[in-house]
C-alpha positions in Angstrom: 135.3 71.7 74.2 131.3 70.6 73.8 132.2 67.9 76.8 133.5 70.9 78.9 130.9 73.1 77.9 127.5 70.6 79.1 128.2 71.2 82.9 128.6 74.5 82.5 125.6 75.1 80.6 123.8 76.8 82.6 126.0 78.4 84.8 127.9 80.6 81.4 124.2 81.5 80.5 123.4 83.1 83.8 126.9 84.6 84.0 126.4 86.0 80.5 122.9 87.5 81.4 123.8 89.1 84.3 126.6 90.9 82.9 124.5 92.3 80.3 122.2 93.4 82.8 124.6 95.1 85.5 124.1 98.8 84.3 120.1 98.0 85.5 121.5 97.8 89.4 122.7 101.9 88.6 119.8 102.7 87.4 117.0 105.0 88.8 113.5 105.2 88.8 112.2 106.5 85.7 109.2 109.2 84.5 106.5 106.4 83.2 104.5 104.5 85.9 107.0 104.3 88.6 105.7 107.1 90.4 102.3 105.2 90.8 103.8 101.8 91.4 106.4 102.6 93.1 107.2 106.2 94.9 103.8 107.3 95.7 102.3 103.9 96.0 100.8 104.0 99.2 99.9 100.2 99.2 103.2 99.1 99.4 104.4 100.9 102.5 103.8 98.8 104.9 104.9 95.0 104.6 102.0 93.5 106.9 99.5 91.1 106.9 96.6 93.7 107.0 98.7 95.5 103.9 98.5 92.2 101.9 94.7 91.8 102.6 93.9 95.5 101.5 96.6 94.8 98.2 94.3 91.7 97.4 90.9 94.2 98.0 92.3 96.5 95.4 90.3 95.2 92.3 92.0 97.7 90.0 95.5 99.3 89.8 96.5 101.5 87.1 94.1 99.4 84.6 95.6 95.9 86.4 94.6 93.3 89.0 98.3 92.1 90.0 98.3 91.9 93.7 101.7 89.7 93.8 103.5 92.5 92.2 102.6 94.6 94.2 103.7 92.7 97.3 106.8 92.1 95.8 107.3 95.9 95.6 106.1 96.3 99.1 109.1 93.7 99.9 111.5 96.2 98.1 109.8 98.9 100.3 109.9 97.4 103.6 114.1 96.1 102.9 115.2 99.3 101.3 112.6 101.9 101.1 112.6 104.5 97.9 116.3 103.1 96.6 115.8 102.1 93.0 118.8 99.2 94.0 116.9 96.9 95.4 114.1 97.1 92.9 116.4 96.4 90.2 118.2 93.9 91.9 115.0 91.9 92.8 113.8 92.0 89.1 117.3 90.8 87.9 117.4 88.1 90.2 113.9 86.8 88.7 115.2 87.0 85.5 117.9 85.3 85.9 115.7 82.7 88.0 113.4 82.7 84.9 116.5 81.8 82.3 117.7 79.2 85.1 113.9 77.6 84.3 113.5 77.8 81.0 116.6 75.9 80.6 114.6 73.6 83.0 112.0 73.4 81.0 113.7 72.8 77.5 115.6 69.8 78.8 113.0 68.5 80.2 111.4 68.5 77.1 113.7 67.5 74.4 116.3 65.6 76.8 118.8 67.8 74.8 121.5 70.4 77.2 122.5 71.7 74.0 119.1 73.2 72.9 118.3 74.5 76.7 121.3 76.3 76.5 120.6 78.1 73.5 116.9 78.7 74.5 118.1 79.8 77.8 121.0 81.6 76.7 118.7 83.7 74.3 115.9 84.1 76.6 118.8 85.9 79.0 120.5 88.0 76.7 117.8 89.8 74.3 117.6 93.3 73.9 113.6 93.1 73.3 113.6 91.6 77.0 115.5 94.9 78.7 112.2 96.4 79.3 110.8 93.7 81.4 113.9 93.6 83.4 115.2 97.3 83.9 111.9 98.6 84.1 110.9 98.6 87.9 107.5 99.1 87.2 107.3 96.0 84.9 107.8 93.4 87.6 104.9 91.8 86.9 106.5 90.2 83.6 109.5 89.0 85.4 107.2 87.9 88.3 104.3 86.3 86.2 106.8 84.7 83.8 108.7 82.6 86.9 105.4 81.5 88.5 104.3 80.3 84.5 107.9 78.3 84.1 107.5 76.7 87.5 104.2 75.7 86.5 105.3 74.0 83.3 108.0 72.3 85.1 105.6 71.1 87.5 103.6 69.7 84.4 106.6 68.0 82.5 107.3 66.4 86.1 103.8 65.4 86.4 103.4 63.8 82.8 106.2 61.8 83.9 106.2 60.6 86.7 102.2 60.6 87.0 102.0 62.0 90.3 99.4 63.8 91.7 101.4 66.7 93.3 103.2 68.0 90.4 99.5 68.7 88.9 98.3 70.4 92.1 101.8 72.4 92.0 101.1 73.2 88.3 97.7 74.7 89.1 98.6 76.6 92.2 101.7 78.2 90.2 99.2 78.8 87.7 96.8 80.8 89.8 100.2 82.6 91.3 101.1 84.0 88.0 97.7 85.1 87.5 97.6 86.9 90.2 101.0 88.4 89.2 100.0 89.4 85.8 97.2 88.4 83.5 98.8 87.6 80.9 99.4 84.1 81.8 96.3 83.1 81.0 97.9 81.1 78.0 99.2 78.4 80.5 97.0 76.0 79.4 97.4 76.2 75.4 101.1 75.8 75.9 100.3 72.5 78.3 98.3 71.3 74.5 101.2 72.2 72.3 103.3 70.6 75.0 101.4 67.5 74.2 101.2 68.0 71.0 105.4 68.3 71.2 105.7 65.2 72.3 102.9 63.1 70.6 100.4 62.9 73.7 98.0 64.6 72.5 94.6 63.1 72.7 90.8 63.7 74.2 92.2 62.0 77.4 94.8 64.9 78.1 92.8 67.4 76.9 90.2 66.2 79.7 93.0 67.1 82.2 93.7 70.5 81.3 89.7 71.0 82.1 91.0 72.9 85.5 94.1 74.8 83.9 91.5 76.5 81.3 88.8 77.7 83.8 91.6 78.8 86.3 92.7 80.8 82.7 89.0 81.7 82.0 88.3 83.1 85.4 91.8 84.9 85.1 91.1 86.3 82.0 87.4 87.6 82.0 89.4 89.7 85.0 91.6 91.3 83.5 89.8 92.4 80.3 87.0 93.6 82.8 89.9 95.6 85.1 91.4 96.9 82.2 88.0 98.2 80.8 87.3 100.1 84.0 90.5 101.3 84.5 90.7 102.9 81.6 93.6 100.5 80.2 91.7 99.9 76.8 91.0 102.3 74.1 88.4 102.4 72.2 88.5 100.8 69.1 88.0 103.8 67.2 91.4 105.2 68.7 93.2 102.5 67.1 91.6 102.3 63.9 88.3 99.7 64.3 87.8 97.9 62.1 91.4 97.7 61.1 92.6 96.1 64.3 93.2 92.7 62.5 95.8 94.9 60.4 97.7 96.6 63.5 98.1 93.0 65.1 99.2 91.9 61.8 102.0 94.5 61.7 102.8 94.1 65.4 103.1 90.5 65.4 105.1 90.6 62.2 107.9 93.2 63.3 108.2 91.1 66.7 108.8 88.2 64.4 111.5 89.9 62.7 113.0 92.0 65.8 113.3 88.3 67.4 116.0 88.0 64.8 117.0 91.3 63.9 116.7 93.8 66.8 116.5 97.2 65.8 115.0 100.3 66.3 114.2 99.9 70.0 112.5 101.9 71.8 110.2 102.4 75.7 107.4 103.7 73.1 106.8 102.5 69.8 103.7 104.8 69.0 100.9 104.4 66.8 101.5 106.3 63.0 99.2 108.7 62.0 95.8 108.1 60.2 95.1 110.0 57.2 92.0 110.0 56.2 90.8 107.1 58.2 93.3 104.6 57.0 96.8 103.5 58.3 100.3 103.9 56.4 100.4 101.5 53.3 103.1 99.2 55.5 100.3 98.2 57.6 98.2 96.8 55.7 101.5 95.3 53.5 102.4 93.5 57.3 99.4 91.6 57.6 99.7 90.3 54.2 102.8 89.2 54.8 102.3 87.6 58.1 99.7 85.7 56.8 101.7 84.9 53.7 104.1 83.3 55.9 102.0 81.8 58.3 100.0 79.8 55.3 103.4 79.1 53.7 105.1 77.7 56.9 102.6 75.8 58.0 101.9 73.8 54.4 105.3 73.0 54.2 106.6 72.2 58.0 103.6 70.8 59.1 105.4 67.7 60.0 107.6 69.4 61.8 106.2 69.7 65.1 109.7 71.0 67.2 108.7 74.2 64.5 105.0 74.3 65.1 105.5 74.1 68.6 108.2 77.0 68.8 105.2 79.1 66.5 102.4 78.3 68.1 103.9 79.0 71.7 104.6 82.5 70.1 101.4 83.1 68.4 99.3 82.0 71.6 101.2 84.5 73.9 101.8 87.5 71.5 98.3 87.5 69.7 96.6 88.2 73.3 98.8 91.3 73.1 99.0 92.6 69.5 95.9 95.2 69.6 93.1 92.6 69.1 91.8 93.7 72.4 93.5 97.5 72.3 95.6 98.3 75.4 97.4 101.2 75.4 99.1 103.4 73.8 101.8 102.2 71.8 101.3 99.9 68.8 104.1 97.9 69.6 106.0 97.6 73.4 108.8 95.1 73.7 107.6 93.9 77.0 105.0 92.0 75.3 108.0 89.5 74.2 109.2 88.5 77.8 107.6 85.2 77.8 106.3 84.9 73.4 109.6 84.3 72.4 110.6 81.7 74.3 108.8 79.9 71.2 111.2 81.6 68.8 114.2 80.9 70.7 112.8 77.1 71.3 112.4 76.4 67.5 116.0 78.5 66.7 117.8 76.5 69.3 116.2 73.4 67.9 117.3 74.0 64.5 120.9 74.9 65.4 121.2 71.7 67.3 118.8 69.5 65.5 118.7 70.2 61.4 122.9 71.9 61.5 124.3 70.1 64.3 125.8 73.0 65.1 128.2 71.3 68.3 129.2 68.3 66.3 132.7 68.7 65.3 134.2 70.5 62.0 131.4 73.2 63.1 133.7 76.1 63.7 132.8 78.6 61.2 129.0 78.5 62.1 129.6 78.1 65.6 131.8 81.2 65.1 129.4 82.8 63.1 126.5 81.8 66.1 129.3 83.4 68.6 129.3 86.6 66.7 125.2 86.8 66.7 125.4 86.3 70.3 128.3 89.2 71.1 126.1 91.3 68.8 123.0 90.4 71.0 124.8 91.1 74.4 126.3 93.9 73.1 123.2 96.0 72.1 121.2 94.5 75.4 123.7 96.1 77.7 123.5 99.2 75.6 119.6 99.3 76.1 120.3 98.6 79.8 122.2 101.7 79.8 119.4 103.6 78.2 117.0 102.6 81.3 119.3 104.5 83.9 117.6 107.6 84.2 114.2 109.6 82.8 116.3 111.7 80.7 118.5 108.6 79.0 115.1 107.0 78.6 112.8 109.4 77.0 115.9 110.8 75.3 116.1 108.1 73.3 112.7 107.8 72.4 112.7 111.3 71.3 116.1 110.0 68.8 113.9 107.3 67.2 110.4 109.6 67.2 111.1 112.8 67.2 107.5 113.7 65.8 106.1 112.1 68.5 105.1 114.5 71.7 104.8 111.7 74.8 108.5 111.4 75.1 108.7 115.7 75.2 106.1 115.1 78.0 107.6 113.0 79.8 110.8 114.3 80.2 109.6 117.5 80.5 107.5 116.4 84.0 111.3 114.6 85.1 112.7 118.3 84.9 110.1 119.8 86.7 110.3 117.0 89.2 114.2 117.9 89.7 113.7 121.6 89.2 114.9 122.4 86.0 112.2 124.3 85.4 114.1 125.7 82.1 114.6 122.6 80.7 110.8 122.0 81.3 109.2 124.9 79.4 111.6 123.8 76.9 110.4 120.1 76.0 106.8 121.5 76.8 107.1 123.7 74.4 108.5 120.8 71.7 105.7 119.0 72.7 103.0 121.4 72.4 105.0 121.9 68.6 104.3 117.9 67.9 101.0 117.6 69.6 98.8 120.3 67.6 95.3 118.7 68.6 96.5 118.3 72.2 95.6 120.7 75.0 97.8 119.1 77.4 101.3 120.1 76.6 100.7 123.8 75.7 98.9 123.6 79.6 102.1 121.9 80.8 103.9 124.9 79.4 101.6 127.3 81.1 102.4 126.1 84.8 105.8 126.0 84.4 105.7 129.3 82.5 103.4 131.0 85.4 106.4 129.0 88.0 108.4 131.3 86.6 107.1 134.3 86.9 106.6 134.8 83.1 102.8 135.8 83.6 101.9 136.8 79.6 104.0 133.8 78.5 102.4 131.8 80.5 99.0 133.4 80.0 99.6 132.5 76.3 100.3 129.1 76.7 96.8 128.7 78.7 94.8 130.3 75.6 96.7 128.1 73.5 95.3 124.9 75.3 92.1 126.6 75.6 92.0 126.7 71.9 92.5 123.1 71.0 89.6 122.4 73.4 87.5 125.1 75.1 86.2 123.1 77.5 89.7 121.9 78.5 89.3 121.6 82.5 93.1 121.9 83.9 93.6 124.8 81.3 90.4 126.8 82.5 91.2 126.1 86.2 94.8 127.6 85.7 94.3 130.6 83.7 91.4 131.4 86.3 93.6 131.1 88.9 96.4 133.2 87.2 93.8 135.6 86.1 93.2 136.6 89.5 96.2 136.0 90.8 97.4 139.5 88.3 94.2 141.1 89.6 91.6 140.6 87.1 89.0 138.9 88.7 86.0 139.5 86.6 87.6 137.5 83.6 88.7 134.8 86.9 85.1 134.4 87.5 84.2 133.7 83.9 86.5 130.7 84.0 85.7 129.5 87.2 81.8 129.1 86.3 82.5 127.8 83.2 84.7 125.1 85.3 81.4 124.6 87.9 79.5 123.7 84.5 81.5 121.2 83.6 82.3 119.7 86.4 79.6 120.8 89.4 80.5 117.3 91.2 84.1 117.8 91.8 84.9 120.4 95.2 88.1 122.5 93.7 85.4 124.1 91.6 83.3 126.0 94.2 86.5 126.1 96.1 88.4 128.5 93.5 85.0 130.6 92.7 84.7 131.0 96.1 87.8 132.8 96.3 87.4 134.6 93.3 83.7 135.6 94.8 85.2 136.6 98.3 88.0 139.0 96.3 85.3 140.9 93.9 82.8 141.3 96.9 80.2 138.8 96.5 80.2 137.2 99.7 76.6 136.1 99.9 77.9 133.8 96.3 81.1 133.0 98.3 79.4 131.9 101.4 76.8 129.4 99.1 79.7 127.8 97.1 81.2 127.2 100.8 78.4 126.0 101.9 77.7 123.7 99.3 81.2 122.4 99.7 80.4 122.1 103.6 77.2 120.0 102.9 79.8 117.8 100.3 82.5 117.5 102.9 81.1 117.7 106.3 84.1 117.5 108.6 86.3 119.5 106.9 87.5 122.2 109.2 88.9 124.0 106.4 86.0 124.8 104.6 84.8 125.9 108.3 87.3 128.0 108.5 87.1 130.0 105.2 83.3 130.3 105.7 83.9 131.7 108.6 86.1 134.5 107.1 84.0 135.4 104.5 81.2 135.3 107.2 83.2 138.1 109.3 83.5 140.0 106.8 79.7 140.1 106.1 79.4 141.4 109.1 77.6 137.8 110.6 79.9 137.6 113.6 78.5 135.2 115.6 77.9 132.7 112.8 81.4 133.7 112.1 82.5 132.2 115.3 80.3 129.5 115.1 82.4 128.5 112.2 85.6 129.0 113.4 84.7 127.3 116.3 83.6 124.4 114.4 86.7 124.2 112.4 88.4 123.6 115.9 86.6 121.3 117.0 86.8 119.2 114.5 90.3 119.5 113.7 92.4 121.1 117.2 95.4 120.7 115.6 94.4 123.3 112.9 96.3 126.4 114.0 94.1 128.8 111.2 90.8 129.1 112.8 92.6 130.2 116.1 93.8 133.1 114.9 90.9 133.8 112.9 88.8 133.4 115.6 91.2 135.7 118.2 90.8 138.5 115.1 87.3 138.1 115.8 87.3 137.9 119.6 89.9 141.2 119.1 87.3 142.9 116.7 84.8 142.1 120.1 87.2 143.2 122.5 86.8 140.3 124.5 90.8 140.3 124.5 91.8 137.7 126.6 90.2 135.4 124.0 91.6 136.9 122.0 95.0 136.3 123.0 94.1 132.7 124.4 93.4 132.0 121.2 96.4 133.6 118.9 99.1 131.7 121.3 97.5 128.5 120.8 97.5 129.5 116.7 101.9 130.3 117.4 101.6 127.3 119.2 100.7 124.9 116.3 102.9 126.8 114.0 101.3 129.2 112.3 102.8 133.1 111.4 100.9 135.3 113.4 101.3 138.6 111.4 103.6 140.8 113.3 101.3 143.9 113.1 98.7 142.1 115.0 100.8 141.2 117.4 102.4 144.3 118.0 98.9 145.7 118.2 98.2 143.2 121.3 101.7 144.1 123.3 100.5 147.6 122.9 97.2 147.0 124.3 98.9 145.5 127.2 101.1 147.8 127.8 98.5 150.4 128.0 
């Protein structure tokens, strides 16, 4: 059975993987980054070679520099446009690509098919590694993690053999990866502990990793500056400052344990709530224990380098992850174990095959028993799988294993607005708003869908409520203003909409909503400055033109009036509104065949003449 099994290694591990993945080539895109990566990305719609030049220009992207990932999206683009398949498809075929390596990489290493294939087989099958695969947006683990694997291929090849090339490949896969993701700045540490493995280690081959770790530095100074301007990181105080080292303790801890025991999974682990300035008691409990076992372990399998290895290749890529430096949102997110516990599953496999012997013979029970962890494994992965087919199967789920939490209400909430279940929308808004008392965003949320509606005082509510939590809430200001005057009460409109102006006099929609609310109570010598300060902003716009010019007429100003309109035309032809503005103007001067020159070129480019006006001009001609 173990003789039939070696050349087949390899092959039953990527056979097993992708069935446990199939349900990921059904799936859709999903409510949480894929509409900026993805749908309304427009870097990666068009697959040229000016396209990849701009991509590599783009020094941040939603709090990333990943230019590779991006291309590989624009590749998805340009073969099958918006259909989720083909993303899916690609990221299943790196993983599978990336278990094919790491089997690679094992055997390489320990000259043992036996412990490959368990490393491999693991690597393919766990549930903690769904996220990377059937996520579309999180190709850049998939796609960093392939160019890494190559790279340490390349290195065992060139540590070997001694030739040159396979340490040239190794860098330039290196800088690929980095350019994929910047996580793989740990490349060079795992070269040390590959040395380390296999008793090389010495100042000589330290001295050759010299490159590796400034190709690493360079990598990683970039992406903790991208992230810092892109908003990525949180402050410290968000998570908790000074007791960062406890949160990594507790996230590195209950990766460790999910390695073996994977359970309560979820797209968003969030962060529990502070009371009084200090974390739940299991926090501080983790890191304890963590430590604990670090100390313990490494006193008493010191010797035992095929176990320090497996630990330290974990350590070195989950501690870069595990809130040290905050990123995001979450205190845990199981994408952070794509490549980390390829340590774990190293030293498991090693122990199976090494210390139990687990494929000598008169090993059925524990090779049963192994079986049975494995089912169990593939089981629950193609079970997450399923959970990734959809925004409402996704953030559904979340909401079973938080329900306190408000982010997965959100999120699913903006899928049925998308979809136009506008019901189903107020309704998780409103759930949100219930489990997000100190955030003005939800109860906003509720407001516009609410006000879609028509359910003016409900949604007039929901606006008040945001405005609230936080007075000086922008979105919920802008959108009671505007439904304010929308039911006629402009006054109150106009108190909103200068309070918006104060707090943010650089951005245009400002002076553009108090302009209207200026033209309908009257004041057009206000509306006409707020359009004029928008005209001075944005000089070539022909809209802005075009509304001065209205409120202009109406002043009485005509020719500045037309001066405006004509302005608006000139630079934009194409712009149908200032034609028939400007023929209500030429008609007000009863210069009429300007008039009418001027409204057919308006029904020309589309626009709805009202039919009063032009049932005014076929009377004057019949006359």
């Amino acid at each position: 059975m173990i003789k039939l099994l070696k050349p087949l290694a390899l092959w039953i591990a990527l056979a097993i993987t992708f069935v446990v993945f199939i349900p990921v080539l059904s799936a859709d895109f999903v409510e949480w980054d894929d509409p900026a990566y993805i749908i309304n990305n427009p870097y990666i719609k068009d697959l040229s070679w000016d396209s990849f030049v701009q991509i590599f220009k783009v020094r941040e992207f939603e709090g990333n520099y990943h230019p590779l990932s991006l291309i590989s999206h624009a590749i998805d683009d340009a073969i099958g446009g918006l259909n989720p398949l083909y993303y899916h498809l690609h990221s299943l075929l790196l993983h599978l690509l990336n278990v094919a390596l790491v089997f690679w990489f094992v055997k390489l290493l320990t000259h043992r098919w036996e412990i490959a294939f368990i490393t491999a087989l693991l690597f393919g099958i766990h549930p903690m590694h769904v996220e990377s695969v059937a996520w579309a947006t999180e190709r850049k683990d998939v796609l960093y993690v392939f160019y890494l694997m190559l790279g340490l291929v390349s290195y065992m090849y060139y540590t070997t053999k001694t030739k040159l090339v396979y340490y040239i490949l190794a860098m330039v896969f290196l800088v690929l990866s980095g350019l994929s993701k910047g996580q793989s700045v740990v490349f060079p540490i795992i070269l040390v502990l590959i040395d380390y493995f296999r008793n090389e280690l010495s100042w000589r081959s330290l001295f050759t990793k010299a490159p590796f770790f400034l190709i690493s530095l360079i990598f990683g100074l970039l992406a903790i500056t991208v992230q810092s301007e892109g908003g990525a990181s949180n402050t410290f105080e968000q998570i908790g400052g000074r007791h960062k080292f406890f949160i990594a303790g507790y996230g590195i801890l209950t990766y460790t344990i999910k390695s073996l025991i994977p359970f309560k999974l979820s797209a968003f682990h969030p962060f529990p709530d502070i009371n009084n300035g200090w974390w739940p008691w299991y926090i501080y409990a983790s890191a304890f224990v963590l430590i604990s076992l670090l100390v313990f372990t490494t006193i008493r399998y010191h010797k035992q380098k095929w176990l320090m290895f497996g630990l330290g290749v974990f350590l070195v890529c989950i501690i870069p992850v595990s809130q040290i430096i905050p990123v995001g949102r979450t205190i845990i997110a199981e994408r952070y174990t794509y490549l980390a516990y390829l340590g774990l599953f190293f030293a498991l496999a090693y122990f199976l095959v090494e210390k139990t012997k687990l494929f000598e013979e008169g090993k059925k029970i524990p090779i049963l028993v192994f079986c049975s962890y494995l089912v169990f494994l593939s089981v629950y992965a193609y079970s997450r799988s399923t959970v990734w087919q959809s925004s409402v199967s996704l953030w559904t789920d979340v909401t079973e294993k938080y329900p306190d939490h408000h982010v997965a209400y959100a999120n699913r909430a903006s899928f049925y607005n998308k979809i136009g279940q506008l019901k189903a929308s107020v309704r998780d808004y409103k759930l949100c708003s219930e489990r997000s008392l100190d955030n003005p965003a939800c109860p906003n949320s509720e407001g516009l869908m609410l006000r879609t509606l028509n359910k003016f005082p409900e949604a007039m509510e929901a606006f008040n409520r945001s405005l609230e939590i936080d007075s000086n809430y922008y979105p919920a200001l802008m959108n009671r203003g505007m439904l304010l005057s929308f039911l006629g009460n402009d006054s109150a409109a106009l108190r909103d909409m200068n309070r918006l102006v104060e707090l943010d006099p650089d951005t245009a929609i400002s002076f553009l909503f108090r302009a209207v609310v200026f033209e309908k109570l009257n004041l057009l010598d206000d509306a006409i400055k707020d359009y004029s300060i928008l005209i001075i902003r944005q000089p070539y716009n022909a809209g802005l033109y075009s509304n001065r010019g209205l409120v202009l007429f109406k002043k009485g100003d005509i020719e500045a009036a037309e001066n405006d309109y004509t302005t608006a035309i000139n630079f934009n032809p194409d712009y149908p509104e200032p034609y028939y503005r400007r023929s209500r103007l030429y008609w007000f001067l009863e210069e009429k065949e300007k008039a009418i020159e001027d409204v057919k070129k308006a029904i020309e480019l589309g626009f709805k003449v009202p039919q009063s006006y032009l049932n005014e001009i076929n009377q004057s001609q019949d006359e």
